[in-house]
N, C-alpha and C positions, 0 to 999 in steps of 0.2 A: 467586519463584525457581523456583518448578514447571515454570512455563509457560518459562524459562531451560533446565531440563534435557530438558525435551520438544524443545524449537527446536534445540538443539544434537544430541538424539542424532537428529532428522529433516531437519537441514540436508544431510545429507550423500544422504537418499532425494529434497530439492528440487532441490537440485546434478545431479544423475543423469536428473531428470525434464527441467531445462531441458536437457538439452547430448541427450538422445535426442528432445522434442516441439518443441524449438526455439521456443516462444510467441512471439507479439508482444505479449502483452500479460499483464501479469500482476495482478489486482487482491485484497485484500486486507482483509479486514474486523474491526478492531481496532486501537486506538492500542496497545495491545502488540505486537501482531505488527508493526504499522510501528515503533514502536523498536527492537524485534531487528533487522528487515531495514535498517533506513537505518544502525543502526549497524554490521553486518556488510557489508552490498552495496554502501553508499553512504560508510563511513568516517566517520559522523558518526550520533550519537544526537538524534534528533530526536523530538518531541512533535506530535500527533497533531493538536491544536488549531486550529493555525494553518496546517495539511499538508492536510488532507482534503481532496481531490476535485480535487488538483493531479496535474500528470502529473512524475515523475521519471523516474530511469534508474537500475536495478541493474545490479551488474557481477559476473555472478556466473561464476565460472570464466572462461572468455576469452569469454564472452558478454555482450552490451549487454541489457537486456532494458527494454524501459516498463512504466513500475507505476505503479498509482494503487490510494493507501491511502483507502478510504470505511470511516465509522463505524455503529457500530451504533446506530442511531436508540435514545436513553433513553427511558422508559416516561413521565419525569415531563414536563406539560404546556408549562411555561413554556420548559424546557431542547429537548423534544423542537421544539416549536415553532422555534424559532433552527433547532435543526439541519438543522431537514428543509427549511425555504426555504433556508441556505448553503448545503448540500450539493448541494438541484438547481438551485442558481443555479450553484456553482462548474462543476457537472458537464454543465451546456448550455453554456457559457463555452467547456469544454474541449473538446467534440464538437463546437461550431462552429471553432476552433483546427484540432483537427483534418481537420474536412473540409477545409481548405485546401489540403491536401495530398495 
């Protein structure tokens, strides 16, 4: 709930930042912070799990903006292990994706 009342009274200092720095990209580090934002920007509460290292789209004020939510690599071996091959398999997938264009 903390990190609820932090995002809420800070959304309004992110909202400000995009519509003045205009980003193209915005990335993100925490399956918390990607449930706040997929469920405010995106209309849907999503979990982190199966999201990491994909590219979406927030729609925050009348701006489009790409996001890619990346985790924080865990400490513990077996878990950190999975993470860190998805993560830069998802995340060379994506940067070739995007070079395409």
């Amino acid at each position: 709930k903390y990190i609820d009342n932090v995002f809420n009274n800070c959304s309004i200092l992110l909202e400000k930042e995009v519509e003045e720095i205009n980003p193209e990209l915005i990335i993100s580090l925490s399956g918390r912070v990607f449930e706040i934002l997929s469920e405010k920007y995106m209309g849907k509460k999503m979990k982190i799990k199966d999201n990491f290292g994909k590219l979406f789209t927030l729609q925050i004020g009348n701006k489009e903006v790409k996001y890619i939510p990346v985790i924080h690599i865990p400490k513990y071996k077996k878990i950190r292990d999975y993470y860190i091959s998805e993560q830069t398999s998802r995340l060379i997938s994506l940067k070739n994706t995007l070079s395409q264009f």
